[in-house]
PAPA-717318 format. One record per residue (C-alpha): residue number from 0; residue in one letter; x, y, z. Coordinates in steps of 0.2 Angstrom, whole numbers, padded with zeros to 4 digits, m for minus. Layout:
NUM A X Y Z
...
This chain:
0 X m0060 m0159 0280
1 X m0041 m0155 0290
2 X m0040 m0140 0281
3 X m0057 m0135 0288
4 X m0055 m0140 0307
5 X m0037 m0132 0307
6 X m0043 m0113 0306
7 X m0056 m0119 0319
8 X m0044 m0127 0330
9 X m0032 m0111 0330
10 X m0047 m0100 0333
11 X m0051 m0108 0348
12 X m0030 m0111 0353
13 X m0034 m0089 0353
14 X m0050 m0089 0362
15 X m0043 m0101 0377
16 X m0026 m0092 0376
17 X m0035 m0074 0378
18 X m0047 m0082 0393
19 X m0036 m0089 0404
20 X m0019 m0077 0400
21 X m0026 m0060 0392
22 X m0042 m0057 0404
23 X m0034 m0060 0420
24 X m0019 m0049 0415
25 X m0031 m0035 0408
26 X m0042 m0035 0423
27 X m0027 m0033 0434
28 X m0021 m0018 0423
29 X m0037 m0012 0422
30 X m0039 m0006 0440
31 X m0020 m0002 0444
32 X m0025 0012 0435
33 X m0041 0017 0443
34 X m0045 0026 0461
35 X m0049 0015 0474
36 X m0066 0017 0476
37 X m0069 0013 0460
38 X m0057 m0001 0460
39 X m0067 m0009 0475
40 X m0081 m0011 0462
41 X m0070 m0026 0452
42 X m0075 m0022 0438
43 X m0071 m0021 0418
44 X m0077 m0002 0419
45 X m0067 0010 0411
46 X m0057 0024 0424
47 X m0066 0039 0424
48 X m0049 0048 0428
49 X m0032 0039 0430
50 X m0022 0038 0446
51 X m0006 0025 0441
52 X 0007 0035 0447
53 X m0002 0039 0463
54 X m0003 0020 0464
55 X 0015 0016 0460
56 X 0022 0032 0472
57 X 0012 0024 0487
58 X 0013 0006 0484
59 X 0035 0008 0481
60 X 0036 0019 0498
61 X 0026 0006 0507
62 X 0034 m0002 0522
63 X 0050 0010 0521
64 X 0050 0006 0503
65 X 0051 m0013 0504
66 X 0045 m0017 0486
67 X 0064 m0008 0479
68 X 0072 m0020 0493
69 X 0062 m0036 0487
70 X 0066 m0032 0469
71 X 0087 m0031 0473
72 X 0085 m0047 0484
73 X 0075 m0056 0469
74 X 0087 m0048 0458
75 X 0103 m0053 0467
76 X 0095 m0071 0469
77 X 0089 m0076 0452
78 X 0108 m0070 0443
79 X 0118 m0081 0456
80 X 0105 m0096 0454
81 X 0102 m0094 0437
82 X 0124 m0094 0435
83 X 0126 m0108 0446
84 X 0115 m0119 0435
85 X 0121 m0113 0420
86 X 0141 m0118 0424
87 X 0137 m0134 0436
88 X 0122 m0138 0424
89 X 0133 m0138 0407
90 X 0147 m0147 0419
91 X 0137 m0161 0425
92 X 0128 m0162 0408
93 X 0146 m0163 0398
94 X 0153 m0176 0410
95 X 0137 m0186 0410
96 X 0135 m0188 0391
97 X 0154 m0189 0387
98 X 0160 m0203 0400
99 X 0154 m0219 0403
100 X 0154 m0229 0418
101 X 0144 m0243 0430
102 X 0139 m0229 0441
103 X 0128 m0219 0426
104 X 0113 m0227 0430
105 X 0114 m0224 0448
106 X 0119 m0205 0442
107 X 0103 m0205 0431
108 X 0090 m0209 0445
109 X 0098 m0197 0456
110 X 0095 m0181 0443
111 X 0077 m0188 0441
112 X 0075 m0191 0458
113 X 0078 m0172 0460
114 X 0064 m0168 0449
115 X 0052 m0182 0454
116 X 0052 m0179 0473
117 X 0046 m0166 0483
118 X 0057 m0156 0495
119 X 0056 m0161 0512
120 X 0058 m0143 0520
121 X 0060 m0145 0538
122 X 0077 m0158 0538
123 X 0082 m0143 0524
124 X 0080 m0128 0538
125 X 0087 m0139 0550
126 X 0104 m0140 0537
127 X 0104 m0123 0533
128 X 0104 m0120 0552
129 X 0118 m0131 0556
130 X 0128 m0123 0544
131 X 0124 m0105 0547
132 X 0114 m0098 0532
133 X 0095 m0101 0537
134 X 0088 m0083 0530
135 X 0102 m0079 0520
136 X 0102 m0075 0504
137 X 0117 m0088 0502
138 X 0107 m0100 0510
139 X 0093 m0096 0495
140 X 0103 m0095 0480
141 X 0108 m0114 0488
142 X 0090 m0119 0488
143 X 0086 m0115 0469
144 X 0103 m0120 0463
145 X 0099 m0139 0472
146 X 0082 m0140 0466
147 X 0085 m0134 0449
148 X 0100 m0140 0444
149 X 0090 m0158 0438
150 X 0082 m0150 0426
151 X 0098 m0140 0417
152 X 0107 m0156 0418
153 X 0095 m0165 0407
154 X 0096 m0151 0396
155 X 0112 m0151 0392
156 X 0115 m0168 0394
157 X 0103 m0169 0379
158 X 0109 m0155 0368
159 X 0130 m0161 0372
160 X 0125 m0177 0365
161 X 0121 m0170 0348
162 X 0139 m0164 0345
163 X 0152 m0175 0339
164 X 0166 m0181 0351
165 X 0180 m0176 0335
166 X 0178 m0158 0343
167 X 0185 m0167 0360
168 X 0199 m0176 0351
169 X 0206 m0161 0341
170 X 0205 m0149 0356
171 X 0215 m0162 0367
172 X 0227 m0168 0352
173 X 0231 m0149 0352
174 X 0237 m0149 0370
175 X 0219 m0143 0379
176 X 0218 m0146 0394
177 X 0199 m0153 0400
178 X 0196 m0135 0408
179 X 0201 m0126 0391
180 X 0192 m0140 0381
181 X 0177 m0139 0394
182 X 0177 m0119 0394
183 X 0184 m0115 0377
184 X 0178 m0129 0367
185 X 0163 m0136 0373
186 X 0155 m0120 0383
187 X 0153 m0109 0369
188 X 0143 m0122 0355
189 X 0130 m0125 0370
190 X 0123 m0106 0366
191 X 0108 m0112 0363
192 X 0101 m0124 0376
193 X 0111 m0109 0390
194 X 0099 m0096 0383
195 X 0084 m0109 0386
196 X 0091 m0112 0403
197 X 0094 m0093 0407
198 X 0077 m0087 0403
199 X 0065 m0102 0411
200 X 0077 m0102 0426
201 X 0076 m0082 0427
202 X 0060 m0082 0427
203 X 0055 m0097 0437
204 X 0066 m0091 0453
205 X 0061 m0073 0452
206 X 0044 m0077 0455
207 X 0046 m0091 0465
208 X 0035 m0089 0482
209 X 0035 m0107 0491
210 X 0054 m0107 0493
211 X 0059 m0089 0502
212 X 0043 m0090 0511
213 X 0049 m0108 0520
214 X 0069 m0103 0519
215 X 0070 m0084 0519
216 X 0056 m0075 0535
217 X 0061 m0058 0539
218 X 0057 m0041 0530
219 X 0073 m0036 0527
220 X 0075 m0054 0516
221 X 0061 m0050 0506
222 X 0058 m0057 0488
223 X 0045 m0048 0476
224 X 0032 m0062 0476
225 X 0032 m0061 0497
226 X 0027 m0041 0494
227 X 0009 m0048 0489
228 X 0006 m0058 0503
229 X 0016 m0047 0515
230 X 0004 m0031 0508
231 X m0011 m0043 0507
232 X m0018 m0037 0524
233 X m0013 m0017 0522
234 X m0021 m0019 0503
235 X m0036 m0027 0508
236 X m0049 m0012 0505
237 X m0038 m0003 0491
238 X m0039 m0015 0477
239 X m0031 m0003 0466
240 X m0014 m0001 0477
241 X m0016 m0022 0479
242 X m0015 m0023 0459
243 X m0001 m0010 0457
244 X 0009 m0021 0466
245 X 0006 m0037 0456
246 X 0008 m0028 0440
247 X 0025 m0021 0444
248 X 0029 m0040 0450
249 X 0023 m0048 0433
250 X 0029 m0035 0421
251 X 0048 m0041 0422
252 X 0049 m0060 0422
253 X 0031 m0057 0406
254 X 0043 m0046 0395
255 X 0057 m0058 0398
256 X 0046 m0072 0391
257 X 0037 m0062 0378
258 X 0056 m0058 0370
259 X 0065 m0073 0373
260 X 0051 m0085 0369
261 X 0059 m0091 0353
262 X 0074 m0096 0361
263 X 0067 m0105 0373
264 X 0058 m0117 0362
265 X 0073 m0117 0351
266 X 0084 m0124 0367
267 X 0071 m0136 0372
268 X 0070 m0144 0355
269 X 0086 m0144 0350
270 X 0094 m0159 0355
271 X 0077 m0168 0351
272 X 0078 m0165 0333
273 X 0096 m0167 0331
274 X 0096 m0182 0340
């Protein structure tokens, strides 16, 4: 009887994965391609002639070309977050797992706190105003770093506690300082769980919306997920220039999932199994 329900139970893991992913994604697809009267119709029709690069020419000179200047202020985001977390992640992680004191409990509800509780956004503007970086992209690459960096330290904090401390006592019996044994020693075994970190990171603050709509106004700060609701009024009749714009805001962070999927399951389970 297993044998027979787990065919079954994988076919229909492929239906649901196809109805709720594939569908939306092909519809979307479907009429970037087509003209806009016949993407009003929102339909699964097949183009009767194809106009994507009409599409793309007019939706990436809209608004003095504002999608290339939200793709370099998400780009430019996303690689100083996504390195912030990494180095103050693995940092926080290593020094977490490896010392022991009175204060680890009061250190361990503090990183969940940051996962369990919700931002509170106005006394955040108002900090980011006092200090001079309210819509800045500084100010930004703050945001993400603060509320991500609960997550990366639990990571690495779980994965660190799978190698043994011997690699901690030859490095310092040979004279390593804890920034040469942090950096030299350490860093480098961690490979795994920083590619899981990179590649969910990446993609979570490249298409974040909530956060540079609240901490980021102004259209010459951008981010490629604001485009949509910025050209949601100018696209409202020309569904086929509205779903250009979405497709060239999914394509990145779905190839960077679609190559690096492996790895992120890899780094997520890694310290689970060893440990």
């Amino acid at each position: 009887m297993k044998r027979k329900r787990r065919p079954v139970a994988n076919l229909a893991s492929v239906v649901i994965f196809a109805v709720v992913f594939l569908v939306p994604f092909a519809f979307i697809a479907l009429n970037a391609v087509k003209t806009r009267a016949e993407a009003n119709r929102l339909d699964f029709s097949w183009p009767t002639s194809f106009a994507l690069w009409d599409n793309l020419v007019a939706v990436i000179s809209a608004r003095n070309y504002m999608l290339l200047t939200a793709y370099l202020n998400s780009t430019l985001i996303t690689l100083a977050s996504v390195t912030l977390l990494v180095i103050l992640g693995a940092m926080v992680g290593y020094v977490r797992q490896r010392r022991k004191s009175r204060w680890n409990g009061v250190i361990d509800a503090l990183v969940l706190a940051g996962l369990m509780i919700p931002p509170a956004v106005v006394p955040t503007i108002w900090l980011l105003q006092q200090i001079g970086l309210f819509a800045t992209l500084p100010g930004m690459v703050l945001i993400q770093v603060a509320y991500n960096i609960s997550f990366c330290v639990i990571l690495y904090r779980a994965f660190i506690a799978t190698l043994p401390r011997e690699l901690d006592e030859a490095a310092i019996i040979d004279g390593a300082k804890p920034l040469d044994l942090f950096f030299r020693v350490i860093l480098p075994l961690l490979k795994p769980v920083t590619v899981t970190n990179i590649v969910v990171q990446s993609v979570a603050i490249f298409n974040d919306f909530v956060n540079p709509l609240y901490y980021l106004p102004g259209n010459g700060n951008v981010t490629v997920q604001l485009t949509l609701y910025n050209f949601q009024s100018q696209y409202a009749t020309q569904y086929n220039l509205l779903f250009t714009n979405i497709l060239l805001v999914t394509i990145p962070p779905l190839v960077v999932f679609l190559f690096f999927n492996r790895q992120i399951v890899a780094g997520m389970t890694a310290g689970a199994v060893k440990g």
